[in-house]
N, C-alpha and C positions, 0 to 999 in steps of 0.2 A: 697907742695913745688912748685917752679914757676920758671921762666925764670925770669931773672931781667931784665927787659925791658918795656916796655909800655903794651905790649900785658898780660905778666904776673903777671906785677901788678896791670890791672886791674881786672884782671880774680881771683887772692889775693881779690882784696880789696872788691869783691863783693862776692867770696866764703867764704872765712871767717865768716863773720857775720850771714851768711845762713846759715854755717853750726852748729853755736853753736846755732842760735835760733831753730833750728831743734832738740837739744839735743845733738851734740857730743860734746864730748870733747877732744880739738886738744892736742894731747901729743907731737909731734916733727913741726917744723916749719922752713922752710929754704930757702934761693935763691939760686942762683948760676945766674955764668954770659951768654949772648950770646952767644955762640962756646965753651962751657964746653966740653972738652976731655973726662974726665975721672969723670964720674957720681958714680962712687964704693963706696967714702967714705963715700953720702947721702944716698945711700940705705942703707949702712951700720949700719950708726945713723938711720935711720926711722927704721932699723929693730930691733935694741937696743931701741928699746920704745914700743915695742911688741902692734901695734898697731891692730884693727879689719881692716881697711881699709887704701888704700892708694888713695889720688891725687893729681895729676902732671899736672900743666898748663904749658905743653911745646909744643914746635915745629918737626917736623918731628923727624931729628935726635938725637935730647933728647928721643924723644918717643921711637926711638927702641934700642936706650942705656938704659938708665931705666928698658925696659922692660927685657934686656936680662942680667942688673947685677940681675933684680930683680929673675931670674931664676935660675945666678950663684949662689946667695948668698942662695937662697929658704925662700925669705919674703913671708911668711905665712898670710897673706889677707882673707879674704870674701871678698874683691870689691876692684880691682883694676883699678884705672882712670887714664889714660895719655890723654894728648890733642890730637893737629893738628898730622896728619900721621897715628893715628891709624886707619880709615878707607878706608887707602889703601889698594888695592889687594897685594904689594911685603910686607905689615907686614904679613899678613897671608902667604903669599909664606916663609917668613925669619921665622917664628914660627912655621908654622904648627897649630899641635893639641896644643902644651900649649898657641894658640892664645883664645882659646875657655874660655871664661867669662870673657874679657877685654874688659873693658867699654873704651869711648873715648867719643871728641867733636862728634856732631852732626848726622848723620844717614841717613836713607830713610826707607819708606818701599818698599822691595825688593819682596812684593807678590802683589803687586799696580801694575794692567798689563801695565800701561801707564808709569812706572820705569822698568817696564821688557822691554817694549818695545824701550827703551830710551837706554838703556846697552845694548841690541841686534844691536840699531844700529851704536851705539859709537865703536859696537867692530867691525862692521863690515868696519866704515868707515874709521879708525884708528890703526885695527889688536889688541887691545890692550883693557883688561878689564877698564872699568869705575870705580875710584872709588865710597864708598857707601855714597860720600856726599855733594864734592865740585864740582864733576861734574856737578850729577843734577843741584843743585842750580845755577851754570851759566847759563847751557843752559837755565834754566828757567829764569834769569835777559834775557837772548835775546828775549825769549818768550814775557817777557813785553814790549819789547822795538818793535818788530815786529805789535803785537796786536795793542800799545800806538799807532804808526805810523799808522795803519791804521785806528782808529778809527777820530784821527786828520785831516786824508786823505790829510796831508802834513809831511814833514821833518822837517818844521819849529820849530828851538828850544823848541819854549816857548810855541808853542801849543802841542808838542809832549810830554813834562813836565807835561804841564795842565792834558791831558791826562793818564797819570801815577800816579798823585796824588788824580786824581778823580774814576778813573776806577777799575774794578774787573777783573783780568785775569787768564784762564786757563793754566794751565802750567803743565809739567812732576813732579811739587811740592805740586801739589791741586792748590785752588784757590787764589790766592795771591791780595793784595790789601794795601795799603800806608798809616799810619798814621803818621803824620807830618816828612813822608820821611821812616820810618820804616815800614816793613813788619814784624808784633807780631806772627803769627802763622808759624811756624819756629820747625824742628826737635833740641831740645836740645841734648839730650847722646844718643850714642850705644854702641850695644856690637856682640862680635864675638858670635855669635851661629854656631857651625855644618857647619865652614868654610863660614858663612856669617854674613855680620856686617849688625845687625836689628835697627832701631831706636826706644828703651824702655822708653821713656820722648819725649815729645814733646807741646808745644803750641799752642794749638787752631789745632791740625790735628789728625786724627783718624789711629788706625793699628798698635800701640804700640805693640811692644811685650813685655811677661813679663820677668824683668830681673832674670838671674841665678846668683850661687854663686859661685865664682871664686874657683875652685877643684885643689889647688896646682898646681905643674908647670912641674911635670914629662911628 
């Protein structure tokens, strides 16, 4: 299911087709809109289709409604996927232990000492844990933009650009580098393990962890 919006129908129109040439087969199918209240009646139908798996291309606060009717109700899963917000620290602070085998958007590895070191100092200059995935990834767009600059050895726009489209930079993400504007190796899914969200998929980056099976919601 998805947010009706830009973001979730694209996140639809490219999961979908992935997911049946991979062999599933989608039993329940839904949107819902923007600032959806009350998410109860979808998990309700998704759990009326006694499905193996559940995902949800939503944004924060879908993420942690979803997840906690999906607790009330007790949708019975092996893989449970929610989008944006699950790799906060307050989902795991709001769940606890039944945060443990929920997958979500994108990840880090959290045993990469140069991401340890990144979260020791985010917490220190901010008072407040990093999360496990939009953080990095910004301060590391600064990283390029820092590097780009000086490898430029000016500000000027279009040389600072040139630089960024041509260049390889080290970053708190591994090495990142530009094809026609896009950076391909990129953490795709995580999941909570043992009160940290690990990244178990990724493109072109090493440290995957292997994913578990979502153990009901007690």
């Amino acid at each position: 299911m998805h947010v009706a919006d830009a973001f979730g129908l694209e996140l639809a129109g490219a999961g979908k087709p992935a997911l049946e040439a991979a062999g599933f087969e989608i039993v329940y199918e839904a949107s819902y809109p923007l600032g959806t209240q009350d998410v109860a009646p979808i998990i309700s139908q998704a759990k009326a289709a006694e499905p193996d798996a559940f995902v949800g291309f939503s944004y924060p606060p879908d993420t942690f409604a979803l997840t906690e009717q999906a607790q009330i109700q007790g949708l019975d899963v092996g893989a449970f996927y929610v989008g944006v917000g699950t790799s906060f620290p307050a989902y795991a602070e709001r769940f606890g232990a039944v945060a443990n085998g929920v997958l979500g958007a994108g990840g880090t590895n959290p045993d990469d000492p140069k991401v340890q070191e990144y979260r020791a100092r985010h917490k220190e200059v901010t008072g407040a844990e990093a999360d496990y995935w939009a953080s990095a990834v910004t301060y590391s767009g600064l990283q390029v933009l820092e590097q780009a600059i000086e490898m430029a050895g000016t500000t000027d726009r279009a040389a600072v650009i040139e630089a960024i489209n041509s260049g390889t930079f080290d970053t708190v993400m591994g090495e990142i580098r530009f094809e026609n504007n896009i950076n391909r190796d990129l953490w795709t899914v995580g999941q909570w393990q043992d009160g940290v969200f690990y990244g178990v998929a990724a493109n072109g980056l090493e440290g995957a962890r292997d994913p578990i099976r979502k153990e009901g919601w007690e």
